[in-house]
PyMOL Python script that loads the backbone (N, CA, C, O; Angstrom):
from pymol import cmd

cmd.read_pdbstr("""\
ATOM      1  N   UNK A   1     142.797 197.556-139.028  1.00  0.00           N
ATOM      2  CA  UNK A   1     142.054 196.547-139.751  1.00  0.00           C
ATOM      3  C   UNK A   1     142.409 195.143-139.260  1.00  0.00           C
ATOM      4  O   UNK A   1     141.674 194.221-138.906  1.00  0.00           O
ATOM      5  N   UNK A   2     143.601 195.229-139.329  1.00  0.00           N
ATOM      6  CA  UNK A   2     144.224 193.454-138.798  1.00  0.00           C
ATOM      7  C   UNK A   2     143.978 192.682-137.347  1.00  0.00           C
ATOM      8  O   UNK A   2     143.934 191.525-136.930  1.00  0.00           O
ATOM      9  N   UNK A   3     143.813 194.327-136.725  1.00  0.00           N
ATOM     10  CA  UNK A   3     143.054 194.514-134.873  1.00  0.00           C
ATOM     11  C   UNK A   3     142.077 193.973-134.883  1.00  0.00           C
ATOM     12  O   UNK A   3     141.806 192.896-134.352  1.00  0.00           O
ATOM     13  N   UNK A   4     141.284 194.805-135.621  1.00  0.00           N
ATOM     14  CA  UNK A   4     139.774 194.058-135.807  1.00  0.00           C
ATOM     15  C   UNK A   4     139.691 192.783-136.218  1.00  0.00           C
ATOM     16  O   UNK A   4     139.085 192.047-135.440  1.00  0.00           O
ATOM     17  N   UNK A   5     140.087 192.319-137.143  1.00  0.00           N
ATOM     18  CA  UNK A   5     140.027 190.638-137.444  1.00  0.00           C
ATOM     19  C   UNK A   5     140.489 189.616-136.430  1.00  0.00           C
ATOM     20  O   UNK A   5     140.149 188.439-136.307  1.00  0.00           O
ATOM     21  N   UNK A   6     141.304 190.311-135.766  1.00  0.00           N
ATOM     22  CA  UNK A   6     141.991 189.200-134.487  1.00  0.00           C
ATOM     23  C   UNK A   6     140.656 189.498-133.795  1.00  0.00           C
ATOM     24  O   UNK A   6     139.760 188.687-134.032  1.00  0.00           O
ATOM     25  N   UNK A   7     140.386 190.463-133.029  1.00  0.00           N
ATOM     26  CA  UNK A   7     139.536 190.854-131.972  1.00  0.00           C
ATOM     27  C   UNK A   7     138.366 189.918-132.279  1.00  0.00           C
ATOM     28  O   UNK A   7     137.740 189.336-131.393  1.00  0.00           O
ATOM     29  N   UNK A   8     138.043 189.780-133.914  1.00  0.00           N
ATOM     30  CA  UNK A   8     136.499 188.985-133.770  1.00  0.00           C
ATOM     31  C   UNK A   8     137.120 188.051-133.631  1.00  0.00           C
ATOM     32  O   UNK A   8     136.802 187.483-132.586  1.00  0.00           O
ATOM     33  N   UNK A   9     138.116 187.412-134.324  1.00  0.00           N
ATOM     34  CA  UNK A   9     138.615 185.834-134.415  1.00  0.00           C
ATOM     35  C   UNK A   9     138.481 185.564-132.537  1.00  0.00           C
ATOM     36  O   UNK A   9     137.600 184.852-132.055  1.00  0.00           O
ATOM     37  N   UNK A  10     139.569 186.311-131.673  1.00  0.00           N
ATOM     38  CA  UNK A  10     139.213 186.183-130.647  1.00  0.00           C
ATOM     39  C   UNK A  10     137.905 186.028-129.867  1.00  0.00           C
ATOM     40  O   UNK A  10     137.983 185.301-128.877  1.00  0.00           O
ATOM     41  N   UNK A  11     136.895 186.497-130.097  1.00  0.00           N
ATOM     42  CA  UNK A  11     135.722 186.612-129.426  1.00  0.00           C
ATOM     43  C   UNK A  11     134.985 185.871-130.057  1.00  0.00           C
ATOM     44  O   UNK A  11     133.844 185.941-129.601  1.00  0.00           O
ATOM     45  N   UNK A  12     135.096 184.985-131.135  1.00  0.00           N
ATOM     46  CA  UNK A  12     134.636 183.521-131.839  1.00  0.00           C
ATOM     47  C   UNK A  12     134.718 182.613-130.600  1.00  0.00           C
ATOM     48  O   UNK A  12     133.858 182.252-129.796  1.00  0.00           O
ATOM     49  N   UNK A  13     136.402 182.290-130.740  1.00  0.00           N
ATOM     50  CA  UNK A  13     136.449 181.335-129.756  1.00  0.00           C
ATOM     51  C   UNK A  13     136.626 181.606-128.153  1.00  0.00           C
ATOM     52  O   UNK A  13     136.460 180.763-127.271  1.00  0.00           O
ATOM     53  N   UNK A  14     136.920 182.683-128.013  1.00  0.00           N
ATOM     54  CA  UNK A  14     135.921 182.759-126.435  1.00  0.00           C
ATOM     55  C   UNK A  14     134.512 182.522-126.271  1.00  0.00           C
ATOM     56  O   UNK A  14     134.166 182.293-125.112  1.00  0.00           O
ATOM     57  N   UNK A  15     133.341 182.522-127.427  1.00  0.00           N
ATOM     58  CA  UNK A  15     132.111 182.195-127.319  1.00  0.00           C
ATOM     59  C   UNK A  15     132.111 180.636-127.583  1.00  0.00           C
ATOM     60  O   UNK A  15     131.143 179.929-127.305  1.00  0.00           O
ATOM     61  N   UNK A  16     133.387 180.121-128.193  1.00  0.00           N
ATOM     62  CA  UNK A  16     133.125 178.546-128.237  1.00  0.00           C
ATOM     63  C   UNK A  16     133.047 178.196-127.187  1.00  0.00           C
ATOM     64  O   UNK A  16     132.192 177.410-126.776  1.00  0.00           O
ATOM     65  N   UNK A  17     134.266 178.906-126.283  1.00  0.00           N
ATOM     66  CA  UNK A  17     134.686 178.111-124.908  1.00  0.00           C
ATOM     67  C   UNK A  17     133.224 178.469-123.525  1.00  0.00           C
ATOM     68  O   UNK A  17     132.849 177.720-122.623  1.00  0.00           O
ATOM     69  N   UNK A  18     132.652 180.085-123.944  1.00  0.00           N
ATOM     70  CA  UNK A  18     131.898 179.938-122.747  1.00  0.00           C
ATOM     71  C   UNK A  18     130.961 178.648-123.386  1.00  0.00           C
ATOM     72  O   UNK A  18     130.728 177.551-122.878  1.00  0.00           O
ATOM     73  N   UNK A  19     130.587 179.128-124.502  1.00  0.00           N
ATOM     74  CA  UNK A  19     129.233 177.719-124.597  1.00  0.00           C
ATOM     75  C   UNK A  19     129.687 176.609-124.416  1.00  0.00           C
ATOM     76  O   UNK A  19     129.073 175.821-123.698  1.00  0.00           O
ATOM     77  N   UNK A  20     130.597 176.342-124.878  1.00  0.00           N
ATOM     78  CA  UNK A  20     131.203 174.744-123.654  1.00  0.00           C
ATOM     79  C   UNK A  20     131.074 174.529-122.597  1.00  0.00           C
ATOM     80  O   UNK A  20     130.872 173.387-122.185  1.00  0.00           O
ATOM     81  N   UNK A  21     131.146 175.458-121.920  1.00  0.00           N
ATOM     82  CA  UNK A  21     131.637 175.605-120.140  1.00  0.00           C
ATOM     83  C   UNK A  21     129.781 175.143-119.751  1.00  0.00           C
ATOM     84  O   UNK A  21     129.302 174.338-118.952  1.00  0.00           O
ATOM     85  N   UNK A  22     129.137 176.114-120.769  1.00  0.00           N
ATOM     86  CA  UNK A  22     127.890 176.539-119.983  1.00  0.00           C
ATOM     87  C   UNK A  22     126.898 175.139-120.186  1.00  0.00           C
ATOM     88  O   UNK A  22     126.367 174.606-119.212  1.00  0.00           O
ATOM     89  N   UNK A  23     126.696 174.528-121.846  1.00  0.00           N
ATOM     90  CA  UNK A  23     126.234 173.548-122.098  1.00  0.00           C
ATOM     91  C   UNK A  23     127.360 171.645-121.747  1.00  0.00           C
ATOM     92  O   UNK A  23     127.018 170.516-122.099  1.00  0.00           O
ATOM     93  N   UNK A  24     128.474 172.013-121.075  1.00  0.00           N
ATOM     94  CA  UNK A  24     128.788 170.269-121.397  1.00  0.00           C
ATOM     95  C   UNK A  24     129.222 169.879-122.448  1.00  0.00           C
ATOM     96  O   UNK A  24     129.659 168.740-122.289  1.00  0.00           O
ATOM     97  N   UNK A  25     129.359 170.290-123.653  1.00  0.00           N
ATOM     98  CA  UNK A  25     129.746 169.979-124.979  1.00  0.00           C
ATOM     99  C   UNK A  25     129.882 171.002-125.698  1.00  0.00           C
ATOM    100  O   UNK A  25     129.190 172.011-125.838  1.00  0.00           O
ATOM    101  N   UNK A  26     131.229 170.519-126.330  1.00  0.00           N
ATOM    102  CA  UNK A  26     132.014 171.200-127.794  1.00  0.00           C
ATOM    103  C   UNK A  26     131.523 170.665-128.653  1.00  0.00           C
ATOM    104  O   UNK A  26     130.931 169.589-128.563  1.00  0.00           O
ATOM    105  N   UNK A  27     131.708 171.449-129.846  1.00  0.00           N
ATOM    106  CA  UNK A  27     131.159 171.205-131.234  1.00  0.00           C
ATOM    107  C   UNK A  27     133.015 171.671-131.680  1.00  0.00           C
ATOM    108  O   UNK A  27     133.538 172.760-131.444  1.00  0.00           O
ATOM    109  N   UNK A  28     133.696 170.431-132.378  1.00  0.00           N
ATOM    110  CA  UNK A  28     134.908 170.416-133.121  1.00  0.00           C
ATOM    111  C   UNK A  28     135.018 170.412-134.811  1.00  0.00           C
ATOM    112  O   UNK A  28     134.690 169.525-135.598  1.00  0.00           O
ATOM    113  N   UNK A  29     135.316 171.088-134.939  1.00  0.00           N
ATOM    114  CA  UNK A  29     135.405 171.453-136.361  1.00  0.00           C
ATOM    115  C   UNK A  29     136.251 170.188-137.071  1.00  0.00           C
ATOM    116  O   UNK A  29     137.289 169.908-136.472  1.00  0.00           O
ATOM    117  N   UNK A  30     136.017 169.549-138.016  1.00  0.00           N
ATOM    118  CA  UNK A  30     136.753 168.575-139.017  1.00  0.00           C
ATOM    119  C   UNK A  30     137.677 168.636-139.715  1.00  0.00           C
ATOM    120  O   UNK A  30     138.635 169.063-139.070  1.00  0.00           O
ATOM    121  N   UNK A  31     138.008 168.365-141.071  1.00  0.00           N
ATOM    122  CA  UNK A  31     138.438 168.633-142.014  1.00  0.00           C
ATOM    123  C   UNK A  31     136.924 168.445-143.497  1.00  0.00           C
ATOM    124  O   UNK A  31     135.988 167.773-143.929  1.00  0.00           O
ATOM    125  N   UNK A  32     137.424 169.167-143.584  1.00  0.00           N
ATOM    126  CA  UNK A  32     135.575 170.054-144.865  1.00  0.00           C
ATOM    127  C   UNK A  32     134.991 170.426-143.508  1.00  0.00           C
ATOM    128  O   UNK A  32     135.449 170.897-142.467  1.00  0.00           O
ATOM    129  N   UNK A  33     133.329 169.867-144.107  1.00  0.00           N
ATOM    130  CA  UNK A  33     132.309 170.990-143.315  1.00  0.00           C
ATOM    131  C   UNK A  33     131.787 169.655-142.440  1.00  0.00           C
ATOM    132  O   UNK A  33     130.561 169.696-142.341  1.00  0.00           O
ATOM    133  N   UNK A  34     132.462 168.301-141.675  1.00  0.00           N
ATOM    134  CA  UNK A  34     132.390 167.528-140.945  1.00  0.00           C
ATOM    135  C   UNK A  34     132.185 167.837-139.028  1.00  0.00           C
ATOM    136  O   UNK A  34     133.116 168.208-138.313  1.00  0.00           O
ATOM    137  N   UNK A  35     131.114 167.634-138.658  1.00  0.00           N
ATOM    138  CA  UNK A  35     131.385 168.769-137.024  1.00  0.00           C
ATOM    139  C   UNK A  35     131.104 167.431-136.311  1.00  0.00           C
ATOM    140  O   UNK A  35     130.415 166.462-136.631  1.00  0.00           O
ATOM    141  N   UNK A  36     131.731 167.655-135.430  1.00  0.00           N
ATOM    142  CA  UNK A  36     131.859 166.157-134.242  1.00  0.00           C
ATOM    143  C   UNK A  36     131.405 167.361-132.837  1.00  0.00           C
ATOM    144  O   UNK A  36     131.580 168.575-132.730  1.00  0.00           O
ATOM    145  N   UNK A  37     130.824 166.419-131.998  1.00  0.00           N
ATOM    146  CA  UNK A  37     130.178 167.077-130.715  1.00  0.00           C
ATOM    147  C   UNK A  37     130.968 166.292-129.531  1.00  0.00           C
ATOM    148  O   UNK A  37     130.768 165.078-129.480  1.00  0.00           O
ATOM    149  N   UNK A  38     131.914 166.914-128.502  1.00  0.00           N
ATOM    150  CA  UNK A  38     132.347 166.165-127.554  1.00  0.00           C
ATOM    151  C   UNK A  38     131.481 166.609-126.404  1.00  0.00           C
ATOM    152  O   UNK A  38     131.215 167.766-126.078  1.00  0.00           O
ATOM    153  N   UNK A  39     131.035 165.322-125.770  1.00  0.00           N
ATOM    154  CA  UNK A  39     130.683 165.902-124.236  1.00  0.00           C
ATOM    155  C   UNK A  39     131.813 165.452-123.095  1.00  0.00           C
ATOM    156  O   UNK A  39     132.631 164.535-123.170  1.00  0.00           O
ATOM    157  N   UNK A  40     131.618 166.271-122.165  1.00  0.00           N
ATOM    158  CA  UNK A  40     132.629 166.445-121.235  1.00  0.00           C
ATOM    159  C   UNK A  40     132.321 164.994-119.957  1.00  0.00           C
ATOM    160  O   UNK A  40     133.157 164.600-119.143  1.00  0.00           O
ATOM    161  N   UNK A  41     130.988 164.478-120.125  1.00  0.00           N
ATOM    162  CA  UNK A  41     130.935 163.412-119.419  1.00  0.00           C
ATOM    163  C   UNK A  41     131.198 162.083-120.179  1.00  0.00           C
ATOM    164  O   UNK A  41     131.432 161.054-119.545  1.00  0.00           O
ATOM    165  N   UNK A  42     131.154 162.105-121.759  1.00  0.00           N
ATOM    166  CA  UNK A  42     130.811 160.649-122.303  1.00  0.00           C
ATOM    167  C   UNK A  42     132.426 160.639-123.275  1.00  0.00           C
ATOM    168  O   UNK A  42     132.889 159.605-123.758  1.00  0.00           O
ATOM    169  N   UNK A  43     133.050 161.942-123.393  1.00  0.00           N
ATOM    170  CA  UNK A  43     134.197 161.928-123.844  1.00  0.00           C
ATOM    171  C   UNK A  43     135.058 162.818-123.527  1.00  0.00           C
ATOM    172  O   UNK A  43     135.470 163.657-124.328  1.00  0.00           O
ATOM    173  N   UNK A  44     135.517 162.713-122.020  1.00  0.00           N
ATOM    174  CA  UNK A  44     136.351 163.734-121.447  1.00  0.00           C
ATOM    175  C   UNK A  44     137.348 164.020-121.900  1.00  0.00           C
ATOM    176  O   UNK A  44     137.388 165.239-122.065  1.00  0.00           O
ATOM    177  N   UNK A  45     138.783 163.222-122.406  1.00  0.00           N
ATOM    178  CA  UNK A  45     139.586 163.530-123.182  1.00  0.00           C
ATOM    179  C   UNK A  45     139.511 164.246-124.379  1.00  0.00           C
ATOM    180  O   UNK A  45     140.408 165.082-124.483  1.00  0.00           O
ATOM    181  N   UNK A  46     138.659 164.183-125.402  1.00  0.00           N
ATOM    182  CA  UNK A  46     138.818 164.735-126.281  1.00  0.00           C
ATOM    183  C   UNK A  46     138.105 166.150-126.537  1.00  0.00           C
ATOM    184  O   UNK A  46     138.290 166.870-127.519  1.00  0.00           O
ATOM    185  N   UNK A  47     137.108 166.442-125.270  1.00  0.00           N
ATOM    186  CA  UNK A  47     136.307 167.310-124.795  1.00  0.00           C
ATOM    187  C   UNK A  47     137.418 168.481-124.369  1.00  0.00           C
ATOM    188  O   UNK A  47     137.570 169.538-124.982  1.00  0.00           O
ATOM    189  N   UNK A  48     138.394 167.934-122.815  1.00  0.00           N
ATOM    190  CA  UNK A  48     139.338 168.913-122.523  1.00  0.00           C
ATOM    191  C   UNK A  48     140.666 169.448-123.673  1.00  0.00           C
ATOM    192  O   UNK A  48     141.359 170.465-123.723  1.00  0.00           O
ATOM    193  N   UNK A  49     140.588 168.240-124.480  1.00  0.00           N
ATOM    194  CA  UNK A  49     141.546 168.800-125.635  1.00  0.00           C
ATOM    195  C   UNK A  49     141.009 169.759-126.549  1.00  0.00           C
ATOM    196  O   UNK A  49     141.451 170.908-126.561  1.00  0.00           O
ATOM    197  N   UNK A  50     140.075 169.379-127.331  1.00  0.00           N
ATOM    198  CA  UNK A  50     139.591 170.343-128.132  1.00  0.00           C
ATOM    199  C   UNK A  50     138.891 171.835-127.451  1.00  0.00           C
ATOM    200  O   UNK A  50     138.440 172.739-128.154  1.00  0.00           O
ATOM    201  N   UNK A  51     138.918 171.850-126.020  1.00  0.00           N
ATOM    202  CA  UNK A  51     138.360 173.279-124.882  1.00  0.00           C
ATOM    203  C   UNK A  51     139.517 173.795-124.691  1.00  0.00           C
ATOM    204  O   UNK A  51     139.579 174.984-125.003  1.00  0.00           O
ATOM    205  N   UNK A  52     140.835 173.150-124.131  1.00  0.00           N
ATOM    206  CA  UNK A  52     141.907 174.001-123.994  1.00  0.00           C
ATOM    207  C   UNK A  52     142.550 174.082-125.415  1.00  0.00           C
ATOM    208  O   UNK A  52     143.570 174.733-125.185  1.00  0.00           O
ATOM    209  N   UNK A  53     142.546 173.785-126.817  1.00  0.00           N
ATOM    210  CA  UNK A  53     142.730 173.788-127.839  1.00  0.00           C
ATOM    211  C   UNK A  53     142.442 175.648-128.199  1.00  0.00           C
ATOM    212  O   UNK A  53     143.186 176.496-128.692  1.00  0.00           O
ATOM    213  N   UNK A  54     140.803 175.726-127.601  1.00  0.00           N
ATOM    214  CA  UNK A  54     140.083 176.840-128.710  1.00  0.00           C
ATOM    215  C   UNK A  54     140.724 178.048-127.579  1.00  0.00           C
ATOM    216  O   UNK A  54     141.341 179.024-128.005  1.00  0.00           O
ATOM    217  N   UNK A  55     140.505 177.847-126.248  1.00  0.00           N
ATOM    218  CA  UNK A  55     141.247 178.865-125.192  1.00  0.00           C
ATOM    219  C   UNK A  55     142.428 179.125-125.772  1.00  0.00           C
ATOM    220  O   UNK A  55     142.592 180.286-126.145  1.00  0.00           O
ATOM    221  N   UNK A  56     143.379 178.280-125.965  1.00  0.00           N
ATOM    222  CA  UNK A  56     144.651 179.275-126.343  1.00  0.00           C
ATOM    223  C   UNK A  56     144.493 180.025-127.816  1.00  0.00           C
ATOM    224  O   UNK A  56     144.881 181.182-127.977  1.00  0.00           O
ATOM    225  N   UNK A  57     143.902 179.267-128.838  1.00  0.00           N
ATOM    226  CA  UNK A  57     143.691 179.984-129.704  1.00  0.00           C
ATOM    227  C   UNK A  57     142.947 181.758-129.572  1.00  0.00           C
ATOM    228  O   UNK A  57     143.173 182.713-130.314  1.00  0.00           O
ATOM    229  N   UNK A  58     142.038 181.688-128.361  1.00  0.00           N
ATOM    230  CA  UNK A  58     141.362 182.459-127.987  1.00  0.00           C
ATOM    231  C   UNK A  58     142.251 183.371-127.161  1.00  0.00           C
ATOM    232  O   UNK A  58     142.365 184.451-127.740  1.00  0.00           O
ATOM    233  N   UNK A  59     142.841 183.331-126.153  1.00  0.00           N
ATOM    234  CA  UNK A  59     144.332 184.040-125.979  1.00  0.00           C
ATOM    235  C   UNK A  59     145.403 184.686-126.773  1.00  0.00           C
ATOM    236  O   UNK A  59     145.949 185.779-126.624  1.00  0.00           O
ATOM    237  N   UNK A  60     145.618 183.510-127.880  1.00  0.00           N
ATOM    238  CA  UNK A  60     146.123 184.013-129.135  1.00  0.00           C
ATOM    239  C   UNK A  60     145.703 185.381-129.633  1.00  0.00           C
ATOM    240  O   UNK A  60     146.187 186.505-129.502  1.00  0.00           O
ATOM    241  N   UNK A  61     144.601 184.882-130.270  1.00  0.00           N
ATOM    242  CA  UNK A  61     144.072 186.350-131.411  1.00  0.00           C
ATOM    243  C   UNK A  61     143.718 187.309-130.665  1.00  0.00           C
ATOM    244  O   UNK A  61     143.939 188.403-131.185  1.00  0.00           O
ATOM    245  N   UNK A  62     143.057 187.364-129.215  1.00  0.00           N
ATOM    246  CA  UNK A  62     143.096 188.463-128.383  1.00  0.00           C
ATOM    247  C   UNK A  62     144.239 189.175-128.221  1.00  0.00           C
ATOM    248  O   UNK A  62     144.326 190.398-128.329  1.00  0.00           O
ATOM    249  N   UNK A  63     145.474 188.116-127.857  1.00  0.00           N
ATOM    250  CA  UNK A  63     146.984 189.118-127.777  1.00  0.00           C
ATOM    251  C   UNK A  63     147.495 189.844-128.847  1.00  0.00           C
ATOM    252  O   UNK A  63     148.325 190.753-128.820  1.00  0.00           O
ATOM    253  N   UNK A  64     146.712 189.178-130.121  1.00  0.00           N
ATOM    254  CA  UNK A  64     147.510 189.976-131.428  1.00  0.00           C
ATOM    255  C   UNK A  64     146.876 191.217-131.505  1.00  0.00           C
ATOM    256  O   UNK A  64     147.320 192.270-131.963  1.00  0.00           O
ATOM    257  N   UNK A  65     145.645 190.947-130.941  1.00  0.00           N
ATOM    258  CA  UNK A  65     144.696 192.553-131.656  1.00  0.00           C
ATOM    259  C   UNK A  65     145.299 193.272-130.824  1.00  0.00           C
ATOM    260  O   UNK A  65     145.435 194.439-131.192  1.00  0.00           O
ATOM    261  N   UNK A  66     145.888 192.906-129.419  1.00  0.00           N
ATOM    262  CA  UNK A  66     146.229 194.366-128.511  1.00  0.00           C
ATOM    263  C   UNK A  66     147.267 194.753-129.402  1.00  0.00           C
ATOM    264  O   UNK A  66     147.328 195.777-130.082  1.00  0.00           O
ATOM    265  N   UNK A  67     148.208 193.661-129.304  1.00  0.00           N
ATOM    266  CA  UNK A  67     149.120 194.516-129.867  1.00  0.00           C
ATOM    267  C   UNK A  67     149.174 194.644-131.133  1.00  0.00           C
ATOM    268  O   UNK A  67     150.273 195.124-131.412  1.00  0.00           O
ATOM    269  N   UNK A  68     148.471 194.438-132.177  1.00  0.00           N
ATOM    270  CA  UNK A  68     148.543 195.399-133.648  1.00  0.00           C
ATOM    271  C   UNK A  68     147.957 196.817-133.133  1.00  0.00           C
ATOM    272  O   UNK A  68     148.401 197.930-133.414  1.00  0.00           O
ATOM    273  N   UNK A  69     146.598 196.429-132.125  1.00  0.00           N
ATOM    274  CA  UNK A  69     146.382 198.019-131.686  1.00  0.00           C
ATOM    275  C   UNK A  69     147.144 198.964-131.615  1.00  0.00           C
ATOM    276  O   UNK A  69     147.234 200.007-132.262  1.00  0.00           O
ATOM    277  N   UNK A  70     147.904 198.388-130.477  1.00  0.00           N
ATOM    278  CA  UNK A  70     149.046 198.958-130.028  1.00  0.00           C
ATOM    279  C   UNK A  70     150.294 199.835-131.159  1.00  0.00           C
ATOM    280  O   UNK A  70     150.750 200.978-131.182  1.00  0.00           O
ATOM    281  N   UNK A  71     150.475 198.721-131.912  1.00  0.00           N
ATOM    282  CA  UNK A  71     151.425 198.649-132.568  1.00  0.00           C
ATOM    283  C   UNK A  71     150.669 199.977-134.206  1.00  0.00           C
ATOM    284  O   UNK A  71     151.376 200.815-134.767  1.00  0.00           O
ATOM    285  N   UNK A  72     149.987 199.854-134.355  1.00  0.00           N
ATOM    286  CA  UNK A  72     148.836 201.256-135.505  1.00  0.00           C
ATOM    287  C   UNK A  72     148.812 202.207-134.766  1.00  0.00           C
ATOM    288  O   UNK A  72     148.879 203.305-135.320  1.00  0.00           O
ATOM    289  N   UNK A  73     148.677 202.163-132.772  1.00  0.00           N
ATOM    290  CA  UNK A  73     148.196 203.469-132.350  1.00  0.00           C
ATOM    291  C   UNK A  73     149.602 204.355-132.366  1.00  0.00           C
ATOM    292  O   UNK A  73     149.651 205.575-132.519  1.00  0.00           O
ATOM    293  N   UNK A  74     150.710 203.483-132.178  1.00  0.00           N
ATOM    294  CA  UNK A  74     152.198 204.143-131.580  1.00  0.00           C
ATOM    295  C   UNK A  74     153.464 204.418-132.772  1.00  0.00           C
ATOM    296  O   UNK A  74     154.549 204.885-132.424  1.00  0.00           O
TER     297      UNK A  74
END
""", "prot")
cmd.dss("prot")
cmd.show_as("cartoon", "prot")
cmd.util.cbc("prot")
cmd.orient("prot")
């Protein structure tokens, strides 16, 4: 169960990061339901922060699901 929740959490923000890659701009989440849009030409800094931000997060929850997998299958 806990596999599965990482695995989507993971594959959330791997779909943030391809649609970044693919369109030029992030969409950054706020605090409440506030969304800010960085583009990678008109605000590069805060564009590569909040892209390598969601990648590791996206690394993250991918590594947990293997290993809770792992860790339920063994």
């Amino acid at each position: 169960m806990i596999a599965a929740l990482f695995a989507v959490l993971g594959g959330v923000f791997f779909w943030m990061v391809f649609v970044a890659v693919r369109s030029r701009e992030i969409k950054a989440r706020g605090w409440g339901f506030s969304t800010r849009t960085y583009s990678r030409d008109s605000e590069p800094f805060w564009y590569w922060l909040t892209f390598s931000s969601y990648l590791v997060c996206a690394v993250w929850a991918t590594s947990f699901a293997v290993l809770a997998a792992r860790h339920s299958a063994g």
